[in-house]
N, C-alpha and C positions, 0 to 999 in steps of 0.2 A: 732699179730701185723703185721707178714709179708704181711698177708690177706690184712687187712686194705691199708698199703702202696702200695699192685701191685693195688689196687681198683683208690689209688691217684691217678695212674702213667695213667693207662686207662683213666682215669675221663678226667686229662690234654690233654694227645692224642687225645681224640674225640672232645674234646671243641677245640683243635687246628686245626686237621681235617675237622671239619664243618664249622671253619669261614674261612680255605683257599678255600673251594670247596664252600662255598656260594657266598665267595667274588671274586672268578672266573669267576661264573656264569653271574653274574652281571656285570662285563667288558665286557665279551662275548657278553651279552644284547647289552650294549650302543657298540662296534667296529660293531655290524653287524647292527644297525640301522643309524648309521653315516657315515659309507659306502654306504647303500642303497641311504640316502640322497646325498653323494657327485655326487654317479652315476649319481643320476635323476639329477642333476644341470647340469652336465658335457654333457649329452644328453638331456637336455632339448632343446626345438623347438626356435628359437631363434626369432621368430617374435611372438612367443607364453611364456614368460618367466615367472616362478615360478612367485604365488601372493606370496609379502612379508608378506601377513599374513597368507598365507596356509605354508610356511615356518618357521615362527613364531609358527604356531599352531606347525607342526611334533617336534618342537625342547621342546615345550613344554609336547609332547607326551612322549617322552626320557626322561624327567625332572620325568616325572609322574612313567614311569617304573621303571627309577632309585629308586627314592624313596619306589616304593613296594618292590623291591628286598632286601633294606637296611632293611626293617622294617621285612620280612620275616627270612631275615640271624639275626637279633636283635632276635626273638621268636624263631627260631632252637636253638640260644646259649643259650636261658633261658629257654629254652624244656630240653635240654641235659644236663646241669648244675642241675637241678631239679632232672632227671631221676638220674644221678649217685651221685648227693646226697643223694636219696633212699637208693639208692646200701650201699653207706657208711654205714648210718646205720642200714640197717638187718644186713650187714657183723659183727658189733659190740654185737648184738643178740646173737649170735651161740651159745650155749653152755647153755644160761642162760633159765630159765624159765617167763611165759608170760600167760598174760588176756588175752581170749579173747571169745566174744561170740559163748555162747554153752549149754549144759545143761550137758555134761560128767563131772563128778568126779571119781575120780582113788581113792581106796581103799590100802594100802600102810601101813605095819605095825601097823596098829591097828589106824591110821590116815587120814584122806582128807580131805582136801580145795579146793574148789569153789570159788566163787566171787558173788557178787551182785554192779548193778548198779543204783543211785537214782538219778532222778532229784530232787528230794525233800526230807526233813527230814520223818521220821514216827515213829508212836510209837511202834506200833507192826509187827513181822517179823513172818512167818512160813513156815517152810523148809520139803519138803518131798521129803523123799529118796527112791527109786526102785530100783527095782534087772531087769537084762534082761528082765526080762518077764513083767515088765509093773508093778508090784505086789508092793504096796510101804510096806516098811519096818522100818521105821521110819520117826517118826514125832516130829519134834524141835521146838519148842515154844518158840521167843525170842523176847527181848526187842526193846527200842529205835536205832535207827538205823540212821547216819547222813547221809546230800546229798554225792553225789559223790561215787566213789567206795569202795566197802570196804570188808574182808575177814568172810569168814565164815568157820566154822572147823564141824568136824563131828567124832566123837572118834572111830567109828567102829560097834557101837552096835544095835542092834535092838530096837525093843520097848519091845520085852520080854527080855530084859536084854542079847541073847545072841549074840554070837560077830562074824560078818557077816564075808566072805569069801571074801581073796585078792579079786581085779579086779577091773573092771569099772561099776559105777552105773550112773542112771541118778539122778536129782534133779529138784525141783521146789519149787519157793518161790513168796508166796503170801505176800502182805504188807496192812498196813492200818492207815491212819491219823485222827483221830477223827471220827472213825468209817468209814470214807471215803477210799473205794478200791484205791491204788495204782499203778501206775504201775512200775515193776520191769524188768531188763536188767539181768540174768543170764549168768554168766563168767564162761568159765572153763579153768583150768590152764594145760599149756602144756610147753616142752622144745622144743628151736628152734634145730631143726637137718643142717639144709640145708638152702642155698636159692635158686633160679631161675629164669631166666629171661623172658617172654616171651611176648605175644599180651597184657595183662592186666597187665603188667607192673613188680613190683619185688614182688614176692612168696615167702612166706617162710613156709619150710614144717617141719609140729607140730607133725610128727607121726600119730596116731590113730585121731586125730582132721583134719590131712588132711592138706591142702593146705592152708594158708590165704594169704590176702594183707598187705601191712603194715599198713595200715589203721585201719584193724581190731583188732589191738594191743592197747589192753586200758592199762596195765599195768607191767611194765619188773622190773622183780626181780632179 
């Protein structure tokens, strides 16, 4: 919780930060374009005087700038508003477990889950399991299967009955709707350790699954 809160306290500061230094800049803008303009009046040729609409137009000029400046500092505070509402919630992630795509499953007490993704219902699912070496070890034969995400389990065992060794396997699952080939989205389930911040934005690091965005988080448990 404290997490969360110092995340608030930052969030506020830079959202207050950026509209003081935006809204800065932008007076800055208009005091040095309005001086320019006073100057050239005050020196102007006096048998030669400003056209009132070349004056017209420069005032109009400032009007213009004004207005990109405002619309610029408007998009900084809904830029930075966005980015540390990311932050907020990976920060709330930490600890918990998480979809996301991949093809790893972690072998765990005689237990592993995966995930699959559908855009559509199917009737039939088929799951094969590998060892390191590419070699598959089992093969699951399963039924109907709805749209949307959904879990799949694997008890630990071969197809000769016997009971494979802790660690990580990969998987692949093939699908089919009325004989018609599907396509399938493969999930692997990881715990969030960390976040971080950097050029592509907030990161959050799964351990052995590496790095992802938050983007790539289809489901927290």
């Amino acid at each position: 919780m404290s997490s969360v809160q110092s995340t608030n306290s930052q969030t506020v500061s830079s959202i207050t930060t950026t509209g003081i230094t935006a809204k800065k800049e932008a007076e800055n803008t208009q005091d040095r374009f309005l001086k320019l303009l006073v100057t050239q009046m005050k020196n102007q040729d006096p048998l030669k005087p400003l056209d009132n609409a070349e004056v017209t137009s420069q005032l109009a000029q400032i009007s213009t700038v004004s207005g990109i400046d405002k619309l610029n500092t408007t998009l900084k505070l809904l830029s930075s508003d966005y980015e540390d509402s990311q932050s907020i919630a990976a920060t709330a992630m930490i600890g918990r477990d998480a979809f996301v795509p991949g093809r790893s499953i972690q072998l765990e007490q005689e237990a592993a889950i995966a995930g699959i993704e559908l855009a559509q219902p199917v009737d039939k699912l088929k799951v094969t399991i590998s060892d390191s070496h590419g070699v598959a070890i089992r093969n699951i034969d399963l039924e109907a299967y709805p749209e949307g995400i959904s879990t799949i389990g694997w008890d630990g065992k071969t197809d000769s009955g016997a009971t494979a060794a802790k660690g990580e396997y990969t998987f692949e699952v093939s699908a089919t709707q009325g004989g018609k080939d599907i396509k399938v989205n493969t999930l692997a389930l990881g715990s969030v350790n960390s976040i971080s911040h950097g050029e592509q934005g907030t990161l959050l690091d799964m351990g052995k699954l590496g790095l992802v965005s938050l983007s790539d988080i289809k489901q927290v448990f």
